[in-house]
C-alpha positions in Angstrom: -6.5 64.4 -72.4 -10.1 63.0 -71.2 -11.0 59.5 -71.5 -12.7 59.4 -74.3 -13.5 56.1 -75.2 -14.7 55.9 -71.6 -16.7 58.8 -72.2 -18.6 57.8 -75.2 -18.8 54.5 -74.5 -22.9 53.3 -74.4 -23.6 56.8 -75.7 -26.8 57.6 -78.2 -25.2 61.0 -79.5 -21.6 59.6 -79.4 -20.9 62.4 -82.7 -22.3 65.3 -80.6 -20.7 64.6 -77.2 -17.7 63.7 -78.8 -17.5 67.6 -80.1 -18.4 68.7 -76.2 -15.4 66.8 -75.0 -13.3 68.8 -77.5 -15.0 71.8 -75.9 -14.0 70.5 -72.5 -10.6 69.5 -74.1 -10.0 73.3 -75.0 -11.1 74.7 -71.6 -8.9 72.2 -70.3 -5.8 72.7 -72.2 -6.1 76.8 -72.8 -7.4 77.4 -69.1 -10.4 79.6 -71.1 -13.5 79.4 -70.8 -15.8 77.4 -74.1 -19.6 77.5 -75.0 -21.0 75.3 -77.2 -23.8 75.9 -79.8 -26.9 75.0 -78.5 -27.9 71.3 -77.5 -30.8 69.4 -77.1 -32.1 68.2 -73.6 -31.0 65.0 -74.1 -27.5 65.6 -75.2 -26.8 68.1 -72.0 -28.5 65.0 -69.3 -26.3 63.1 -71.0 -22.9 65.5 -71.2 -24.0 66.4 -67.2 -23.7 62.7 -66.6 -20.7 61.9 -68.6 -18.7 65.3 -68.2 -20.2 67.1 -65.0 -18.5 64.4 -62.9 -14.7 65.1 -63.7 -13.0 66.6 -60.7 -10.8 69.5 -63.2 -13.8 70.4 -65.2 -16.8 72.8 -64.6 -19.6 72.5 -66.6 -22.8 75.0 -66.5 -26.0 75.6 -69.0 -27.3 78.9 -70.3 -30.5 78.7 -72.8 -31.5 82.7 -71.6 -34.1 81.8 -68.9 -34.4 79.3 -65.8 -36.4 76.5 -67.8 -35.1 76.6 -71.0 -34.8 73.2 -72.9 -31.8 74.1 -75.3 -29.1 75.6 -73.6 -25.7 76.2 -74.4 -22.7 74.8 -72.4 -19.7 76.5 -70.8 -16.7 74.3 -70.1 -14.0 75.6 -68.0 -11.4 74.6 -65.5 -12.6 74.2 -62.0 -9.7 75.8 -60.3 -11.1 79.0 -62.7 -14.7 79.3 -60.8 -15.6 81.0 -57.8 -18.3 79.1 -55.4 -19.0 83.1 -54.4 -20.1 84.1 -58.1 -22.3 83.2 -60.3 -20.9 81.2 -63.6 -20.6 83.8 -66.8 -23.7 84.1 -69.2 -24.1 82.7 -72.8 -23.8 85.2 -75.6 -27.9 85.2 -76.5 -30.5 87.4 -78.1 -34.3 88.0 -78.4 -36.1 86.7 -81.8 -39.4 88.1 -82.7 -40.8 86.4 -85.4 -43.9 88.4 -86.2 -46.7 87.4 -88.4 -50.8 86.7 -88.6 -51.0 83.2 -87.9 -54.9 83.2 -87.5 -55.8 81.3 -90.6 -53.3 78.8 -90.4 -51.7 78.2 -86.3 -48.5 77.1 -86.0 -45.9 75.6 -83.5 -42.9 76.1 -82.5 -41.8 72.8 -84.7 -42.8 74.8 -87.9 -41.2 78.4 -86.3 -38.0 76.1 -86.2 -38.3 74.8 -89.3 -39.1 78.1 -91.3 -35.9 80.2 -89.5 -33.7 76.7 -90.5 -35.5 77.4 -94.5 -34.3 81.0 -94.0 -31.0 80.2 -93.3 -30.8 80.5 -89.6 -28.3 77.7 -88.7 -30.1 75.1 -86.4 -27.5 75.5 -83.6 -28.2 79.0 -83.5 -31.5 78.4 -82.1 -32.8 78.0 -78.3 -36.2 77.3 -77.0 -39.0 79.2 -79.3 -42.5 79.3 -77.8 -45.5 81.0 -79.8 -47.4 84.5 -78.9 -51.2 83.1 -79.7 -51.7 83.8 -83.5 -49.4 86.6 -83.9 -46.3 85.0 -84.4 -43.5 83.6 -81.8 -40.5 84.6 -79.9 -37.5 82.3 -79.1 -33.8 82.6 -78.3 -30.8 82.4 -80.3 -27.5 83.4 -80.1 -26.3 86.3 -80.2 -23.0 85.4 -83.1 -23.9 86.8 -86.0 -27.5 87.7 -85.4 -27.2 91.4 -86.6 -27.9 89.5 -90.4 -31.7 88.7 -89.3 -32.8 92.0 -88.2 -35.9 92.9 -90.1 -35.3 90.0 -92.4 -38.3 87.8 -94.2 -38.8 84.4 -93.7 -41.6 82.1 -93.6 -43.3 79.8 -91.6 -46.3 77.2 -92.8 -47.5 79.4 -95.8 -47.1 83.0 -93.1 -44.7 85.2 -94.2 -43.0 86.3 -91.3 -40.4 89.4 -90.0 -37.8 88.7 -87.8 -36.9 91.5 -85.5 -34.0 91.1 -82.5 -34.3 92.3 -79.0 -32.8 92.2 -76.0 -33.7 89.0 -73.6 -35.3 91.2 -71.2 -37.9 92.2 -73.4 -39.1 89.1 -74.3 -42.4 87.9 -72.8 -41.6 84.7 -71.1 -43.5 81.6 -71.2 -45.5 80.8 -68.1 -43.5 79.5 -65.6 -43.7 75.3 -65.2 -43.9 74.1 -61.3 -42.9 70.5 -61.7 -46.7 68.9 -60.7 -48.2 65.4 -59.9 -52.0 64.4 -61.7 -53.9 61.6 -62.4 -56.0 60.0 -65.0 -58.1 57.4 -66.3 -57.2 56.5 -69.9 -59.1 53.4 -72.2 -55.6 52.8 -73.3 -52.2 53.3 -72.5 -51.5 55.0 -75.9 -48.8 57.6 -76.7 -51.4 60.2 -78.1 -54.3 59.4 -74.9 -51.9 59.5 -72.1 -49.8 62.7 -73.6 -52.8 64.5 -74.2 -54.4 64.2 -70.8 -50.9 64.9 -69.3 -49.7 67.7 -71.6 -53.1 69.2 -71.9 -53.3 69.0 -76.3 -56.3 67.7 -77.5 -56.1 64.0 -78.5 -56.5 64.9 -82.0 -53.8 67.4 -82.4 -51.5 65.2 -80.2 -51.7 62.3 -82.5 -50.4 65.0 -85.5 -47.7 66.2 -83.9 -46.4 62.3 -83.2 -46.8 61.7 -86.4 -44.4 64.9 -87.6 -42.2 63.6 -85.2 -42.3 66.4 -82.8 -42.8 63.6 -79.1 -40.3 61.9 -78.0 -40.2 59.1 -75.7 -37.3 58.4 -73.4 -35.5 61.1 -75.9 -36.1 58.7 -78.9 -38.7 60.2 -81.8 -41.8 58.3 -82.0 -44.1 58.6 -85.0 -46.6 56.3 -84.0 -49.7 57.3 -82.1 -50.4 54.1 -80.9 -47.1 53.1 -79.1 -48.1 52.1 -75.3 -45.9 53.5 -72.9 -44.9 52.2 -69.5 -43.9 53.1 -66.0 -40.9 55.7 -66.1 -41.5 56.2 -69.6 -40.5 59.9 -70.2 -42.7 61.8 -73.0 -41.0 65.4 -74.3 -43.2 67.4 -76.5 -41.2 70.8 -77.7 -43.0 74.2 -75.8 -45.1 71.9 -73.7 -42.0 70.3 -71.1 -42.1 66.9 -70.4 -44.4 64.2 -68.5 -43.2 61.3 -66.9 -45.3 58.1 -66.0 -45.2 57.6 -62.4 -47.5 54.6 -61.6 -50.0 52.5 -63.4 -52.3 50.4 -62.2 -55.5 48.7 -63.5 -58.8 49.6 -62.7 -61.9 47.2 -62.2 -63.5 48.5 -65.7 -60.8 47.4 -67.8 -59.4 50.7 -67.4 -55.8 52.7 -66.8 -54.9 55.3 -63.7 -52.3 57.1 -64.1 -49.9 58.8 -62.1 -47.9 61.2 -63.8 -45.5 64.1 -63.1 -45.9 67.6 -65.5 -42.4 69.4 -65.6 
């Protein structure tokens, strides 16, 4: 048996990563290989912190492509893996979700939250990234997905199809080099710095704080006006993360910024 008070112990998803050291309890104890549903950033930092470091237990993440954000997790006994090969893949499939979104855009916040209306169960779901105003694509796994082929749903007030297809056929999202920038900023506010860093206009950024879609540090803020600081880390679903580097005052009352894009 693992630790597990140890484990858990200062955790902020002790509920989740107590279900992942089940998962590695099982690997552990059956000497067969687990995945887990898919988890949020946060949870697998933390579960590569926590769990990566245990000497019997190999732990790798699958979310269908190199950058993916939600991934699933394999747990298996180290003594089972072979520096030589590469660690086995996650069951996952292609989701088109196809509609006219011209009249009223959407994000991949509302894409998750019309396949969740539909039924889809939220685990089931990986990263999702939109296709301009046609609709989105994302990845989910591939359990049970045979139900949502040509299946309705709806996201915003779009009706929507939902069409499956193998991983290799989805169009990617552009590819993210992690990459410094600067700016100058009036204010060191959540919606100013995040737009200049994320590239969303400042308008647009301050909505999507407010639906609760930006996270700082991994912890939902809601308020446009929160002032971040050095090493703050700010998430914003489909657009990757940006975290504060430097600050330093400027002679005009002003903010530079140092930031990474990742």
């Amino acid at each position: 048996m693992l630790p597990r008070e140890e484990l858990i112990k200062g955790s902020r998803h002790a509920e989740a990563l107590s279900t992942l050291i089940d998962h590695a309890e099982q690997a552990l104890r059956t000497w067969e290989p687990v995945w887990s549903d898919f988890v949020a950033p946060e949870l697998r930092e933390e579960a590569e912190q926590r769990l990566g470091t245990l000497t019997e237990l190999q732990l790798n993440a699958d979310g269908g492509w190199p950058q993916a954000e939600r991934t699933r997790l394999l747990f298996r006994r180290a003594e089972l893996s072979d520096a030589a090969e590469s660690p086995p893949t996650a069951a996952l499939i292609g989701l088109m979700v196809i509609g006219n979104f011209l009249f009223d855009p959407a994000d991949p916040s509302d894409v998750r939250q019309g396949l969740q209306a539909a039924g889809m169960d939220p685990a089931a779901i990986g990263d999702i990234w939109m296709r301009g105003d046609r609709g989105a694509q994302a990845v989910i796994s591939a359990e049970g997905a045979e139900r949502w082929q040509n299946s309705p749903a709806q996201v915003r007030t779009v009706p929507v199809q939902l069409e499956l297809l193998p991983l290799e056929q989805l169009q990617w999202p552009a590819s993210r080099s992690p990459r410094q920038l600067s700016s100058v900023e009036a204010s060191l506010r959540l919606d100013a710095v995040a737009s200049a860093g994320l590239g969303v206009s400042r308008s647009r950024m301050a909505d999507l704080i407010r639906s609760g879609a930006v996270r700082v540090n991994w912890q939902t803020v809601t308020t446009p006006s929160r002032e971040l600081s050095r090493g703050d880390r700010v998430r914003l679903d489909g657009r990757g993360e940006l975290e504060i580097l430097e600050i330093q005052p400027t002679k005009r009352e002003r903010w530079r910024l140092v930031m990474e894009r990742r």
